[in-house]
N, C-alpha and C positions, 0 to 999 in steps of 0.2 A: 792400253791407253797410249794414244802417240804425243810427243812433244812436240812443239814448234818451238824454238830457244829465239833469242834477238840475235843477229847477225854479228854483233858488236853492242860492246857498251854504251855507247856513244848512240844510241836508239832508244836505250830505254832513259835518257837524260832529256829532262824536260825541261821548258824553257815558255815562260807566260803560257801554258797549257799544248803546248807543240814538241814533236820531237826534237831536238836539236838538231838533228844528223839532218833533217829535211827542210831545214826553213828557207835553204834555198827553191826549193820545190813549189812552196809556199807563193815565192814572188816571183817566181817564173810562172802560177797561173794567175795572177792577176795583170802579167803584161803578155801572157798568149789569149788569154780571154778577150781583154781589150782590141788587138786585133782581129777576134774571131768576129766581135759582137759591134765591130764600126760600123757595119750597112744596114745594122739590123732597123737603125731610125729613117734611111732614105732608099733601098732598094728596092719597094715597091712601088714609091713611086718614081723613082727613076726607070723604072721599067713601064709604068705606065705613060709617062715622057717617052719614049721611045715610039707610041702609037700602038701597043697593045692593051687590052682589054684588062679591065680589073679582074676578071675570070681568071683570065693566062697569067697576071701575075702573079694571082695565088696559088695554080699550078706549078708554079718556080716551088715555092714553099711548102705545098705538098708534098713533092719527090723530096724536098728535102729534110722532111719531117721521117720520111720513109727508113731513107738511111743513118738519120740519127738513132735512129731507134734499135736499127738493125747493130748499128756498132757501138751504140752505150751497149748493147749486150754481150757481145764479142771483146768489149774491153777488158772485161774482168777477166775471162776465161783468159786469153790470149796473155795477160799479165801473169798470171797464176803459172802458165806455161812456156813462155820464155824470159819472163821476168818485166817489171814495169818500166825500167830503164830503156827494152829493146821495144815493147812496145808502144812507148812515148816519143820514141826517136822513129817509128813507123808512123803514125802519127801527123806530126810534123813531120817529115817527108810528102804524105798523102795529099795534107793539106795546101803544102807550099804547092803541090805540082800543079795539081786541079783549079786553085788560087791564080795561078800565072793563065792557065788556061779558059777559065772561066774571065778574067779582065781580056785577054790577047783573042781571043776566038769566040765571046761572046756579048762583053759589054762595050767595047767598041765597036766592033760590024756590028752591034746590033743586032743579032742572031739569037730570038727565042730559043730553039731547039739545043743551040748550043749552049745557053746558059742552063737550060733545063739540065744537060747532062752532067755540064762542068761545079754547076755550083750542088749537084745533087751528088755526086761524087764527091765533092771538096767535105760531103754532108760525114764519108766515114772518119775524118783527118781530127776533130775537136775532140769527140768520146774515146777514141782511141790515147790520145795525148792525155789530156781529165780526169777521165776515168781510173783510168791504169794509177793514178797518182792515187786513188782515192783508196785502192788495193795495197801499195804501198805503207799507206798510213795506219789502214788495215791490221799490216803484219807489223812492222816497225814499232805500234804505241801499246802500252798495256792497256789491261781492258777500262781496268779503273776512270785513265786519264783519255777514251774515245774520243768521249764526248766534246770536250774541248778542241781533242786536235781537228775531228770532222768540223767541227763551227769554224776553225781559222777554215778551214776548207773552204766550207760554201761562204763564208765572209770574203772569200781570195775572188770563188769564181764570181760573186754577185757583183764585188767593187769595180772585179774586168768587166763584165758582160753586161751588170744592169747600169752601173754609175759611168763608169770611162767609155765604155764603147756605145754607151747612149751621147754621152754630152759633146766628147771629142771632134762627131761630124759638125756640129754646130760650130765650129771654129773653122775647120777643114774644107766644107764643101765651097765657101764663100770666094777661098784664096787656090784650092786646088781641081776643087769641080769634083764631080760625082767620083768620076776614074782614077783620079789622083788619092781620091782620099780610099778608096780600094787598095792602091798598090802601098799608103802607105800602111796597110792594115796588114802588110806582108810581112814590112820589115816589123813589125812591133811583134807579129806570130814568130818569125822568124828568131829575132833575140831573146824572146819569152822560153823559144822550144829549146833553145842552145842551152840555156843557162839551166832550166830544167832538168838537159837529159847531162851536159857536163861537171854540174856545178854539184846537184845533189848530191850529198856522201852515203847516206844511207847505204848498205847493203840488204839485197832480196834472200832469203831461204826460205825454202822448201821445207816440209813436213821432214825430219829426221827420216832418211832409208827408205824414202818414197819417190820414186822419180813419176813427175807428172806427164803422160803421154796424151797428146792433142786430143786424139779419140775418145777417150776414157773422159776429160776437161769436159770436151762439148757437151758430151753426150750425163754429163751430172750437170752441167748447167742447163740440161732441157729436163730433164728425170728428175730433181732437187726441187719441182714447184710442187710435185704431186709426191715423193717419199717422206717430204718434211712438212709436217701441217702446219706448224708456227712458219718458215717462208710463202705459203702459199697465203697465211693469213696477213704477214708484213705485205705484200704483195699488194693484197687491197687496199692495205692503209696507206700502201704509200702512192697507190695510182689517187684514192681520195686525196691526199694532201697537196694536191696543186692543183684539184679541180675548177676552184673560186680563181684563183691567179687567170686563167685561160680562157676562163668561159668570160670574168668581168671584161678581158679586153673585145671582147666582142660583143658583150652586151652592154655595159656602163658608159661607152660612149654616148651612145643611143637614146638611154634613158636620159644622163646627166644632162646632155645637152638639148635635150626633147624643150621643146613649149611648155610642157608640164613640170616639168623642173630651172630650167634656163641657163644653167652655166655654158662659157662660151668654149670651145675647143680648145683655146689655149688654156684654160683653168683646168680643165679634164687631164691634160698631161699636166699638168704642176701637180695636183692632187695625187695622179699617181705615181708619179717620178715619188712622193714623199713615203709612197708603200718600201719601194727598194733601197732609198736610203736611210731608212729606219730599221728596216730588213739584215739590212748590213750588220748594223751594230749588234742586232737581239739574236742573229745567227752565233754570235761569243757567249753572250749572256748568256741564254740558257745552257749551251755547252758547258759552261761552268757551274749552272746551278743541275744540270746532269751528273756532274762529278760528284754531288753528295744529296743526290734523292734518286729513286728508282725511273729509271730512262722511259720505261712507258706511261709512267704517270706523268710524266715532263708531258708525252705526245698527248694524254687523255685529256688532263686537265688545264693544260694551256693552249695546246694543239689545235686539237676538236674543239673545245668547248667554245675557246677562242675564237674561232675561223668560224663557227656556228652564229659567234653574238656578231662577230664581223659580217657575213653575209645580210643580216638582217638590219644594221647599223647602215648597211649602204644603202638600202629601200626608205627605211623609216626616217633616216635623221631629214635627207632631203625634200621626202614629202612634206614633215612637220616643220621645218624649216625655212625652208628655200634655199634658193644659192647661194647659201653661207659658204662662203670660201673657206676663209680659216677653220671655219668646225665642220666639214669634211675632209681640209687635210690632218684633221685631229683623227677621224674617223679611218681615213685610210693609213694613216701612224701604226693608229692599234693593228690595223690588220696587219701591217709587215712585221710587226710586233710579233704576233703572237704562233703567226706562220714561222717564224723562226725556230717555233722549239719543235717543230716538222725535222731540224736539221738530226737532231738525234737519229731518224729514223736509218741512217747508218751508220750507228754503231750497231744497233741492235740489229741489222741483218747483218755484220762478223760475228757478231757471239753467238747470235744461234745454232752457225757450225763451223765451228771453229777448224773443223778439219778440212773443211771444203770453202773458205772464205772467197775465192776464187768465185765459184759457184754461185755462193750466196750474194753476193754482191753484181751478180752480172743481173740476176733478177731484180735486183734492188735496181738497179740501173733501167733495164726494161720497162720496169713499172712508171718509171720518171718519163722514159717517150711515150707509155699509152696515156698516161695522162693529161700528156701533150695534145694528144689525138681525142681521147674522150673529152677534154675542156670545151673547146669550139666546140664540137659536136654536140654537147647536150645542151649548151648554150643556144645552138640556132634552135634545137627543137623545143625546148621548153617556153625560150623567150618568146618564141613565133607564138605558142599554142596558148601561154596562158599569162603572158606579160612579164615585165621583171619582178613582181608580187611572189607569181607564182614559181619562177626562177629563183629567185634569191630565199623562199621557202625548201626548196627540193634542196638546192643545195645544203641549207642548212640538217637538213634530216638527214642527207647521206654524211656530213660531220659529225653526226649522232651517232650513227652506224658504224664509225670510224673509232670512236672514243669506246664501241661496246667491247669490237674487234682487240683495239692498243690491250685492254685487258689481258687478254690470254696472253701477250707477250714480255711479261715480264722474264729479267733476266738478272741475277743475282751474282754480285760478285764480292768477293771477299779478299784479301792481304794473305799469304801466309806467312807464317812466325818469320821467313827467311827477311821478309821485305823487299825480295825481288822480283817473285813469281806472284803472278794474279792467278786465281783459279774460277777461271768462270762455268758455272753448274744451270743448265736447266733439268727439264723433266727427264732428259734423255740423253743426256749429253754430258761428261764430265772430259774437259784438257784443260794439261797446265801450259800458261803462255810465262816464259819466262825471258 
């Protein structure tokens, strides 16, 4: 049996449900996020301003979908293996470079081809920085108190990415213009990533008398989906878990604002802007109510069941209704509501192997970009072939499927007499994290 011990005391000290040693970490990704996530409200059409085709500008966002994916996987490993600090300060470096290079060589000349490369490149520089934090908090918190710490997590990166770096162009682009409010999503990456990789105290270790070699990393974080059946199972529950978030924004437009419903495009983003700031807060919530009930019945029966009644909440209330404003943004409330207790779903890929957290967490990561990819995509096909009816039914049935799957992953933790070490036990897996 190998140990993993805390680096220092000062890691297992908690503080509103977060390590101490990290809280600078904390708000270093809510101001790199916010930079990362400024164009994310006006870059396509700024690119379609430019005189190319809505086609081509969502070829920008394909390549760029490619390499997030590629490097939320390579985060974790790459953390595991030269530690999160170095991987977070690569990161940031990657991003800044590509960032200057993607505004200087492709959003002023005006050069598709180079924006393709530059901001599809800038694509490895987020997950790398993110991620690696998320491996951090990983190893740094006891198993007990995960939960909580992942929720300031995804509360940090939601607050940057879905609340600040959605609203901030709306003030920006009027006084700075498209390119301005680009460069200044540099400096905001820029002092996020500083303060991040210099400020955090935390110290990283390694498995006691194990030294982690590149090759051996990779090659478990490609081997780990197929030796360990509880990750290959988190795996699908967590590509389900954001499938309704990706698929709604290509299909809920459509409908909501369709003749057969009526709301006007600006009510559709008010409506959903209320998903992610609702998101925000229940991202804590349940982290907390994870720290004293069993983590996968957080994801079954609030999770699933939730996101389940949510999908079908968005078809029926508006049909029965009409464009009630306020009791759709009631309806999309609950859903960011309930999507939050989704955020569990990393703790529970560290506990599962706790020896290979590195590993396990880069699949956790993966899953988060195929999701990405599977959302739109079964959105066009379903919606095209059988309407939002039959779309917002399928999805709910694969949330079903989701809550049979969360089942088998329960993970069981207990105090020992000492009060400092957690011992977390599955079927097949006994380490003490102390």
């Amino acid at each position: 049996m190998k140990t993993v011990s805390a680096s220092s005391s000062l890691e297992t000290k908690m503080i509103f449900g977060m390590p101490k040693s990290l809280i600078w970490g904390f708000v270093a990704i809510i101001i790199f996020m916010t930079g990362d996530g400024i164009e994310q409200a006006f870059l396509s059409k700024q690119i379609v301003e430019m005189g190319f085709t809505p086609a081509q500008s969502a070829s920008v966002f394909t390549i760029y979908g490619v390499t997030v994916a590629i490097a939320s996987w390579l985060a974790a490993l790459f953390a595991d293996i030269w530690g999160p600090r170095r991987t977070m300060l690569a990161g940031l470096i990657i991003w800044s470079v590509f960032h200057i290079g993607f505004i200087t060589l492709g959003t002023i000349p005006e050069s598709l081809n180079m924006i393709r490369i530059m901001y599809g490149l800038r694509g490895f520089g987020f997950p790398l920085f993110a991620y690696s934090f998320v491996v951090w908090i990983a190893y740094a918190t006891p198993y007990k108190k995960l939960p909580s710490a992942m929720g300031w997590f995804w509360f940090a990166h939601s607050l940057g990415l879905g609340v600040f770096g959605s609203y901030l162009p709306s003030f920006t682009i009027p006084s700075l213009g498209y390119n301005g409010s680009l460069w200044l999503g540099l400096i905001f990456v820029v002092i996020g990533g500083l303060m991040g990789v210099l400020l955090t105290k935390g110290n990283f270790e390694r498995q006691q008398g194990e030294e982690k070699e590149t090759g051996d990393t990779i090659k478990k974080g490609l081997t780990i989906l197929f030796t360990n059946p509880k990750i290959a199972i988190a795996s699908i529950v967590r590509i389900i878990n954001q499938l309704a978030v990706y698929g709604f924004v290509v299909a809920m437009p459509l409908f909501l604002t369709s003749k057969e419903v009526g709301f006007t495009t600006s009510e559709w983003l008010k409506i959903w802007s209320a998903m992610y700031l609702v998101n925000i807060i229940f991202n804590l919530i349940w982290g907390f109510v994870a720290n004293r009930m069993a983590w996968n019945k957080v994801v079954q029966y609030f999770g699933c069941i939730g996101v389940a009644a949510s999908c079908l909440l968005f078809y029926y209330v508006p049909i029965t209704f009409g464009p009630n404003f306020w009791l759709m943004v009631c309806v999309s409330g609950f859903f960011g509501a309930v999507l939050g207790a989704f955020a569990q779903m990393s703790s529970i890929f560290a506990a599962i192997d706790p020896e290979n957290r590195g590993a396990a967490m880069s699949i956790h990561n993966l899953s988060a970009g195929l999701s990405q990819f599977i959302g739109p995509a079964l959105a066009g096909v379903l919606f095209s072939a059988f309407g939002t009816k039959g779309f917002v039914w399928a999805l709910a049935g694969l949330y079903l499927v989701g809550f049979v799957l969360a089942h088998f992953l329960k993970i069981n933790t207990e105090k020992t007499p000492t009060g400092d070490e957690i011992v977390s036990r599955d079927s097949k897996n006994k380490v003490s994290i102390g």
